[in-house]
Backbone atoms as SQL, in Angstrom:
CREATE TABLE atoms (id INTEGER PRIMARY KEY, chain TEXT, resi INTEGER, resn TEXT, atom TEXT, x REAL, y REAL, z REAL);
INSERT INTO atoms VALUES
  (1, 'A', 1, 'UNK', 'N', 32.105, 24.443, -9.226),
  (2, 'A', 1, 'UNK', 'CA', 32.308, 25.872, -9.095),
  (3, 'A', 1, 'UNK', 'C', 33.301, 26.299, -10.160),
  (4, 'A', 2, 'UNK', 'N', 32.942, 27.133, -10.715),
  (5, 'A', 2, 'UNK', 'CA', 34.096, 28.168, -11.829),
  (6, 'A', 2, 'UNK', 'C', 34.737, 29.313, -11.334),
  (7, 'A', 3, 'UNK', 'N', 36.017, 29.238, -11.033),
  (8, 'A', 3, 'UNK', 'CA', 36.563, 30.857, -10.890),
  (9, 'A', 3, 'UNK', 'C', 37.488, 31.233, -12.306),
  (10, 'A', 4, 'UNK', 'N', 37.236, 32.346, -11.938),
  (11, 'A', 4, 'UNK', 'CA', 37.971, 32.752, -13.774),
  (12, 'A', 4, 'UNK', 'C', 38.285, 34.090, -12.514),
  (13, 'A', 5, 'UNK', 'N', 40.034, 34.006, -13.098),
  (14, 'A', 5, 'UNK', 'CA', 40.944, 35.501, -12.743),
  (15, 'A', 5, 'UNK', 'C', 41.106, 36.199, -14.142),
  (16, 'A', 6, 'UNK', 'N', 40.614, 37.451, -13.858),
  (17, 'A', 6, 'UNK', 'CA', 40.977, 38.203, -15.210),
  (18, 'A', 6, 'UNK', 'C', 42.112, 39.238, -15.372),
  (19, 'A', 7, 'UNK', 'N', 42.728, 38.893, -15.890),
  (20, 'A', 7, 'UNK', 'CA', 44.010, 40.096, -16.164),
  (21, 'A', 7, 'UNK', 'C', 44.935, 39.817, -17.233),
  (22, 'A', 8, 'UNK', 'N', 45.982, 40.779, -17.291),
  (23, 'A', 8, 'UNK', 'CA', 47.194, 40.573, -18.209),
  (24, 'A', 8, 'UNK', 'C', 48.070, 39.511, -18.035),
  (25, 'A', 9, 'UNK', 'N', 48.309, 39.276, -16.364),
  (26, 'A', 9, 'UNK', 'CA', 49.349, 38.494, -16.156),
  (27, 'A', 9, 'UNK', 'C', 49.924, 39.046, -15.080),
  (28, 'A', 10, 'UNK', 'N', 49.452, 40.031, -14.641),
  (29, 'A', 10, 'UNK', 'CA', 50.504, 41.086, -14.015),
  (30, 'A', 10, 'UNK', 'C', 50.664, 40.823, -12.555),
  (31, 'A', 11, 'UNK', 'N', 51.382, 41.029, -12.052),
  (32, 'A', 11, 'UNK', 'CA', 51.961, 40.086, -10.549),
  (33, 'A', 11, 'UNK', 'C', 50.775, 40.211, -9.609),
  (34, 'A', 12, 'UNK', 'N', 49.867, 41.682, -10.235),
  (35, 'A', 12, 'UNK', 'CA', 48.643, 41.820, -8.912),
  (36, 'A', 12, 'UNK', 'C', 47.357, 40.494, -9.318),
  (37, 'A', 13, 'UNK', 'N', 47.387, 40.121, -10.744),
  (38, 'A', 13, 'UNK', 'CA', 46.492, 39.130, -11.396),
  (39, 'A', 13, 'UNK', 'C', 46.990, 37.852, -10.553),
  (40, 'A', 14, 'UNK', 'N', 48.562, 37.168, -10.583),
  (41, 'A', 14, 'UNK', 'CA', 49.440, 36.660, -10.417),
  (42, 'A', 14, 'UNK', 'C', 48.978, 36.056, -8.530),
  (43, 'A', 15, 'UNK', 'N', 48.619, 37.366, -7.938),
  (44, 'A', 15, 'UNK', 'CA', 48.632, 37.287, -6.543),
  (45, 'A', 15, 'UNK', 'C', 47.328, 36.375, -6.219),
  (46, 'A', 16, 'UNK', 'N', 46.077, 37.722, -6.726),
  (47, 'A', 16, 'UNK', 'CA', 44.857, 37.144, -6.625),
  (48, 'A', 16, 'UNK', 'C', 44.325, 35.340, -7.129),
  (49, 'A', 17, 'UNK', 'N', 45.282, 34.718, -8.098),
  (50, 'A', 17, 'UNK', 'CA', 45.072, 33.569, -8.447),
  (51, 'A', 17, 'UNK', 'C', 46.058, 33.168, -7.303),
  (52, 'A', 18, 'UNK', 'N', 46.888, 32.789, -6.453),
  (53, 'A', 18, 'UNK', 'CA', 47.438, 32.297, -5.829),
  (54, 'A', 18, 'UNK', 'C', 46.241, 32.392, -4.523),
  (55, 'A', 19, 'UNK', 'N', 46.081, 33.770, -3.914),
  (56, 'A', 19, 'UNK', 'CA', 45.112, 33.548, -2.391),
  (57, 'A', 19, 'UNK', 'C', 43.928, 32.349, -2.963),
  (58, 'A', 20, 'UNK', 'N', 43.239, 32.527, -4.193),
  (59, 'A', 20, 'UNK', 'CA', 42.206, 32.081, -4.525),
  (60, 'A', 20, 'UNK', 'C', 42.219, 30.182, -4.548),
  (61, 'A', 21, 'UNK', 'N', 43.943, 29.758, -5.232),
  (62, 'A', 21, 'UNK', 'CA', 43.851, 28.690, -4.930),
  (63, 'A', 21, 'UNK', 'C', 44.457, 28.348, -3.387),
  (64, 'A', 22, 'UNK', 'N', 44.692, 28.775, -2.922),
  (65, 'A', 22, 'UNK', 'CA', 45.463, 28.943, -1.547),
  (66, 'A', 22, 'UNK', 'C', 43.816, 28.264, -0.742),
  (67, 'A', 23, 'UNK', 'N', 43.325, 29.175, -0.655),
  (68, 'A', 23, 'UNK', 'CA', 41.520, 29.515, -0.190),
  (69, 'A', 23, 'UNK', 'C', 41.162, 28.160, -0.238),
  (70, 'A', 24, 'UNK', 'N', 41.065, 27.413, -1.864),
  (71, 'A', 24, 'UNK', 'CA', 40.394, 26.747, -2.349),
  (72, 'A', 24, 'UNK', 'C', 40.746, 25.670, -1.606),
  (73, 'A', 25, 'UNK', 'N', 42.073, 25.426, -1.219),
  (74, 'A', 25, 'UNK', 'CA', 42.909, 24.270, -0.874),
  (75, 'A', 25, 'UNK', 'C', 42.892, 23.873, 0.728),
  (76, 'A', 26, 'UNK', 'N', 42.274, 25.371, 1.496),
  (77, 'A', 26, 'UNK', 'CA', 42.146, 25.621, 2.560),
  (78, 'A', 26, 'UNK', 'C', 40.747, 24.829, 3.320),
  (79, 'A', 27, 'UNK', 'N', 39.936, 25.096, 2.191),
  (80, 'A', 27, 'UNK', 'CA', 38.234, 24.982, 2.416),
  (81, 'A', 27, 'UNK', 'C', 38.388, 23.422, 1.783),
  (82, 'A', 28, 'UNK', 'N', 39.309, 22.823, 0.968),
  (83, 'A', 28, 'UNK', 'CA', 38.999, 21.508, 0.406),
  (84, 'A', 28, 'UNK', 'C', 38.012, 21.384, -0.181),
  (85, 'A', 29, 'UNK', 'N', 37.974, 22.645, -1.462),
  (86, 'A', 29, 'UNK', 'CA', 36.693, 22.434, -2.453),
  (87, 'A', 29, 'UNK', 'C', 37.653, 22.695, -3.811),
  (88, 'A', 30, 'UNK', 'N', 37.108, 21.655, -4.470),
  (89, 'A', 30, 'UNK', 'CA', 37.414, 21.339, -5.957),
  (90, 'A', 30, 'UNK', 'C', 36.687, 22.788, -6.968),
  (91, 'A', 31, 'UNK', 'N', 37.808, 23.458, -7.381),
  (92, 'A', 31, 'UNK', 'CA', 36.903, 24.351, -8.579),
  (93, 'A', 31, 'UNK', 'C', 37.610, 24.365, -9.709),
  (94, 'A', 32, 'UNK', 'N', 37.379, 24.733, -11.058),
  (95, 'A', 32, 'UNK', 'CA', 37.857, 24.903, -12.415),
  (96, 'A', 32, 'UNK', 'C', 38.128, 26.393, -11.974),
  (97, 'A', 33, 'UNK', 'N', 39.625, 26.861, -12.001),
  (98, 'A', 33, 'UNK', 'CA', 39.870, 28.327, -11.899),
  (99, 'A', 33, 'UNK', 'C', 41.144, 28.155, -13.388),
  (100, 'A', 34, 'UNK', 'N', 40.309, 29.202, -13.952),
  (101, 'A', 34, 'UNK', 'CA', 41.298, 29.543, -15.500),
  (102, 'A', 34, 'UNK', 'C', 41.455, 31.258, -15.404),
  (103, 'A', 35, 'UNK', 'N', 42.787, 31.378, -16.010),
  (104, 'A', 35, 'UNK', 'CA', 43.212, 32.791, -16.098),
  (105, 'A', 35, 'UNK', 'C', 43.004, 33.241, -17.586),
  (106, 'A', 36, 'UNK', 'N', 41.790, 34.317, -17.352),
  (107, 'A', 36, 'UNK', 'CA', 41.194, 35.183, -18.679),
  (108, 'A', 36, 'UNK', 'C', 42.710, 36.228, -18.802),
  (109, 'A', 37, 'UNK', 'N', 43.154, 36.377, -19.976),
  (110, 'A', 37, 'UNK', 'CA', 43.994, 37.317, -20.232),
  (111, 'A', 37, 'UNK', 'C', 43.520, 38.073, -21.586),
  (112, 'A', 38, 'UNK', 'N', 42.929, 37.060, -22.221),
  (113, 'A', 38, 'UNK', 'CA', 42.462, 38.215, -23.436),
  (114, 'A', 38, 'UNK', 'C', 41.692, 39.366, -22.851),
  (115, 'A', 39, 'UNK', 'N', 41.809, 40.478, -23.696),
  (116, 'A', 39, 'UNK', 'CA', 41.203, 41.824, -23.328),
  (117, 'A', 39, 'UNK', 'C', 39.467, 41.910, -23.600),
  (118, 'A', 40, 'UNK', 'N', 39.272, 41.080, -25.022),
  (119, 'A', 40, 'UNK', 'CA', 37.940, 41.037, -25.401),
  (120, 'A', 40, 'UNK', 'C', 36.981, 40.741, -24.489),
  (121, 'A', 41, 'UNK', 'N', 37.348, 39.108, -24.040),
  (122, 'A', 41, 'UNK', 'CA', 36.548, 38.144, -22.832),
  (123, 'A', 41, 'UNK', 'C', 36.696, 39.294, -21.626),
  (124, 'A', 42, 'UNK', 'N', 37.710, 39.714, -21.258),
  (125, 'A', 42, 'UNK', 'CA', 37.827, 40.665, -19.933),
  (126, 'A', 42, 'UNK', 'C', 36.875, 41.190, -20.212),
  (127, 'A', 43, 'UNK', 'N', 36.234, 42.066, -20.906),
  (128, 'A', 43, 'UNK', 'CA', 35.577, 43.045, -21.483),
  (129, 'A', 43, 'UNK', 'C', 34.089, 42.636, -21.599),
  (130, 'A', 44, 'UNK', 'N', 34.193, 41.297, -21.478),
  (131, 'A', 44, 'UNK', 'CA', 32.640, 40.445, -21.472),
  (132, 'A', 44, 'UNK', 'C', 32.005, 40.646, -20.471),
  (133, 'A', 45, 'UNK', 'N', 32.742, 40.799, -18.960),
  (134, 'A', 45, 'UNK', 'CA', 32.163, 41.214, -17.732),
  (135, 'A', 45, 'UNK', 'C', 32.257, 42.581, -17.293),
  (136, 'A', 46, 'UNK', 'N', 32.330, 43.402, -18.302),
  (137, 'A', 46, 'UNK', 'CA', 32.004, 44.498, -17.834),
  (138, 'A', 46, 'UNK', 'C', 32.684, 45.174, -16.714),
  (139, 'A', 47, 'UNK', 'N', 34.616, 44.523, -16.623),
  (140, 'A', 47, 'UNK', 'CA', 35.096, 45.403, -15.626),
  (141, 'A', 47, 'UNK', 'C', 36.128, 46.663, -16.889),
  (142, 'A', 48, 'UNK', 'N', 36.332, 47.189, -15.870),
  (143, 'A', 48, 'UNK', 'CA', 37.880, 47.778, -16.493),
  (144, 'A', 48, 'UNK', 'C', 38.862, 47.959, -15.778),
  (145, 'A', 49, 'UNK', 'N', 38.996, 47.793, -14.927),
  (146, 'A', 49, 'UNK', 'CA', 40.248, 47.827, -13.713),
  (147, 'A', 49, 'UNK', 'C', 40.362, 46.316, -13.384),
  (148, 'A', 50, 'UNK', 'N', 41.610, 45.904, -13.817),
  (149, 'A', 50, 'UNK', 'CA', 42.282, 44.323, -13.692),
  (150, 'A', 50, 'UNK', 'C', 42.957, 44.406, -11.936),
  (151, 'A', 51, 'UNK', 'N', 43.121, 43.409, -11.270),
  (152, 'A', 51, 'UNK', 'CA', 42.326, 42.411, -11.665),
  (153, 'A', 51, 'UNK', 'C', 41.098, 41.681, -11.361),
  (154, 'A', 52, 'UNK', 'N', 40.257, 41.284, -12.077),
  (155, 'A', 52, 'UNK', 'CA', 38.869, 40.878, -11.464),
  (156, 'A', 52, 'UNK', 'C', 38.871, 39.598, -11.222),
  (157, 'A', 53, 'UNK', 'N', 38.265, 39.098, -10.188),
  (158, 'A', 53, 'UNK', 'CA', 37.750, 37.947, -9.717),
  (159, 'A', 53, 'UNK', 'C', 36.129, 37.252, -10.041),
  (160, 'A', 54, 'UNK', 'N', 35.796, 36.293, -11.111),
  (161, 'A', 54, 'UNK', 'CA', 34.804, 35.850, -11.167),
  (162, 'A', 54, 'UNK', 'C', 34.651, 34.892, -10.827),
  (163, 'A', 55, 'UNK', 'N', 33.806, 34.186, -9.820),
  (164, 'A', 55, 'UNK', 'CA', 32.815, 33.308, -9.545),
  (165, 'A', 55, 'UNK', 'C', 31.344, 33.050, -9.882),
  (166, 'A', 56, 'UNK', 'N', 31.453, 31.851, -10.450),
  (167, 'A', 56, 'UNK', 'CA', 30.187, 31.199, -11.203),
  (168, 'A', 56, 'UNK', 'C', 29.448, 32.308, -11.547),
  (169, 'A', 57, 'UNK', 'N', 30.298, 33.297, -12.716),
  (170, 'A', 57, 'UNK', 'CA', 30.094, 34.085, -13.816),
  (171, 'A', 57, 'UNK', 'C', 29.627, 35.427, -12.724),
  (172, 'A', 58, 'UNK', 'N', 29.999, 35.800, -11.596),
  (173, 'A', 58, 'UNK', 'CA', 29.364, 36.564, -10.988),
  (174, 'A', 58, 'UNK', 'C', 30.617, 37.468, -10.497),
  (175, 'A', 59, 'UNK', 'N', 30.475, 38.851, -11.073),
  (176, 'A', 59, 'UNK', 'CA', 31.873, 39.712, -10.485),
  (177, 'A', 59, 'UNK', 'C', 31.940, 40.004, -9.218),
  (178, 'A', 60, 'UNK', 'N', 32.826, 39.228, -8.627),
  (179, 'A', 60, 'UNK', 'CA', 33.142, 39.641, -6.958),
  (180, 'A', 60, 'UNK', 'C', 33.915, 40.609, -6.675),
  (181, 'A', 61, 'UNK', 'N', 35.202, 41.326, -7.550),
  (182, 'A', 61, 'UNK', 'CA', 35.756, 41.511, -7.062),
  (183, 'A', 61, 'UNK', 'C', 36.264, 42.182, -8.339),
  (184, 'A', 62, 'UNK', 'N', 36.898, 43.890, -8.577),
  (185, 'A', 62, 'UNK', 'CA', 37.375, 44.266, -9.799),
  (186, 'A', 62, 'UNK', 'C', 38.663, 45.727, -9.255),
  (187, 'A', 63, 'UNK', 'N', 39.653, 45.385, -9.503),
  (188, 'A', 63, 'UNK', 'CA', 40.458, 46.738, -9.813),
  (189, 'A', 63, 'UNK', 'C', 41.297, 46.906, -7.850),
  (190, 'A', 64, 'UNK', 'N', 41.303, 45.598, -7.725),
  (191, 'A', 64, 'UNK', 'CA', 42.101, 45.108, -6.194),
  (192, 'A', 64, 'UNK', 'C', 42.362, 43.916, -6.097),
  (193, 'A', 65, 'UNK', 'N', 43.396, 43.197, -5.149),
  (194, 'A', 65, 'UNK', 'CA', 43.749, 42.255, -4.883),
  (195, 'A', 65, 'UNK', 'C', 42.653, 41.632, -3.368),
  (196, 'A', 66, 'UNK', 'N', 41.858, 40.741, -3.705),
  (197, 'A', 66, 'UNK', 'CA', 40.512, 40.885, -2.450),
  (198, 'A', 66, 'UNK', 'C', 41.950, 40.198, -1.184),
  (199, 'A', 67, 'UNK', 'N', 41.356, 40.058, 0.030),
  (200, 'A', 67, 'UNK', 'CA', 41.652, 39.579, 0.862),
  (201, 'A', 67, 'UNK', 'C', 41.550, 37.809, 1.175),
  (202, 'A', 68, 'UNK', 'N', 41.760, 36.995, 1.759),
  (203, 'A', 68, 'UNK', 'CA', 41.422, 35.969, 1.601),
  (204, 'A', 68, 'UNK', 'C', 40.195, 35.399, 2.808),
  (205, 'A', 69, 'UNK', 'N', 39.942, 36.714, 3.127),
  (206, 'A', 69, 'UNK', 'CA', 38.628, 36.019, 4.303),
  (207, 'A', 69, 'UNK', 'C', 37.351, 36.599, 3.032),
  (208, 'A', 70, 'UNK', 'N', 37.824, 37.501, 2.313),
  (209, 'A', 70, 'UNK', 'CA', 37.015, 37.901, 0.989),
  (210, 'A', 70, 'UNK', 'C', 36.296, 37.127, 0.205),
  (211, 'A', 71, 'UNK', 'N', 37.595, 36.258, 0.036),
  (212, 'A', 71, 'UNK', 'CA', 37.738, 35.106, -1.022),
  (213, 'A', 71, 'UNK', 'C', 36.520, 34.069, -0.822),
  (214, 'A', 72, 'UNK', 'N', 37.288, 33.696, 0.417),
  (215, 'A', 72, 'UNK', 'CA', 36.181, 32.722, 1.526),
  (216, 'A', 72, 'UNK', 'C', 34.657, 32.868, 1.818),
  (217, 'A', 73, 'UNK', 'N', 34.338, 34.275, 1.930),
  (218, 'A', 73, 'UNK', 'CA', 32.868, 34.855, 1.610),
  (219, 'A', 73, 'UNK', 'C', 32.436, 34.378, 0.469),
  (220, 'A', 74, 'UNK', 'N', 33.259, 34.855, -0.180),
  (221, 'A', 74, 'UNK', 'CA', 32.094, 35.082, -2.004),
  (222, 'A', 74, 'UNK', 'C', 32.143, 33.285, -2.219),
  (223, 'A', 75, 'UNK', 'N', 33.470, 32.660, -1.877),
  (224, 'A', 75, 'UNK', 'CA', 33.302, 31.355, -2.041),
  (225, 'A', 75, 'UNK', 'C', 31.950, 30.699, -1.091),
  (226, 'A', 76, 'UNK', 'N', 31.716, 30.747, 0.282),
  (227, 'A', 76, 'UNK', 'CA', 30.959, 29.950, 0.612),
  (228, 'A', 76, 'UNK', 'C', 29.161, 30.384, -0.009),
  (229, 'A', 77, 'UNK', 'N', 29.332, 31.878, -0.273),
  (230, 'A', 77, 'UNK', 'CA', 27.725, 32.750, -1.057),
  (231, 'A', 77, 'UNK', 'C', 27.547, 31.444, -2.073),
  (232, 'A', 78, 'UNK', 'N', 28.109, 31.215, -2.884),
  (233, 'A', 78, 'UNK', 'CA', 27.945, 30.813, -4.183),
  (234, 'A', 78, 'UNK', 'C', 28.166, 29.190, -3.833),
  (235, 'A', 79, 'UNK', 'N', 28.605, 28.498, -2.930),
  (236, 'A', 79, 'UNK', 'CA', 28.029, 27.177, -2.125),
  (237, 'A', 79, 'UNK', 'C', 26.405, 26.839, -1.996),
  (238, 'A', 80, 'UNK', 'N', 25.666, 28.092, -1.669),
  (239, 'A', 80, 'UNK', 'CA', 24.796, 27.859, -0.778),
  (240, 'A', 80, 'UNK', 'C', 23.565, 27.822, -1.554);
């Protein structure tokens, strides 16, 4: 599984990568999660409100901090 957090850095980017590995650690599933900060790549998925949440290249989540039963959804969708 790939998660990619997209943002500047900014404590709300900051948050969403923490529930996400929090989640990950919860469910005991191994994923590659990297933090997109360039603006260009951001710009590859077509959000504009940071910060976005991608899973296995699929935008879950753009311009909020998701919840972590959120998290847990889009994580087990993309399990199945």
């Amino acid at each position: 599984m790939e998660i990619k957090i997209l943002g500047p850095g900014c404590s709300r980017c900051e948050e969403v990568h923490k529930r996400t590995i929090d989640v990950l650690a919860e469910l005991n599933i191994a994923a590659d999660v990297e933090k997109v900060t360039d603006l260009r790549k951001i710009m590859e998925y077509k959000i504009f409100v940071t910060p976005g949440l991608i899973i296995n290249s699929k935008v879950k989540c753009s311009g909020k901090i998701p919840s972590k039963s959120d998290i847990k959804k889009w994580i087990a969708e993309e399990l199945k």
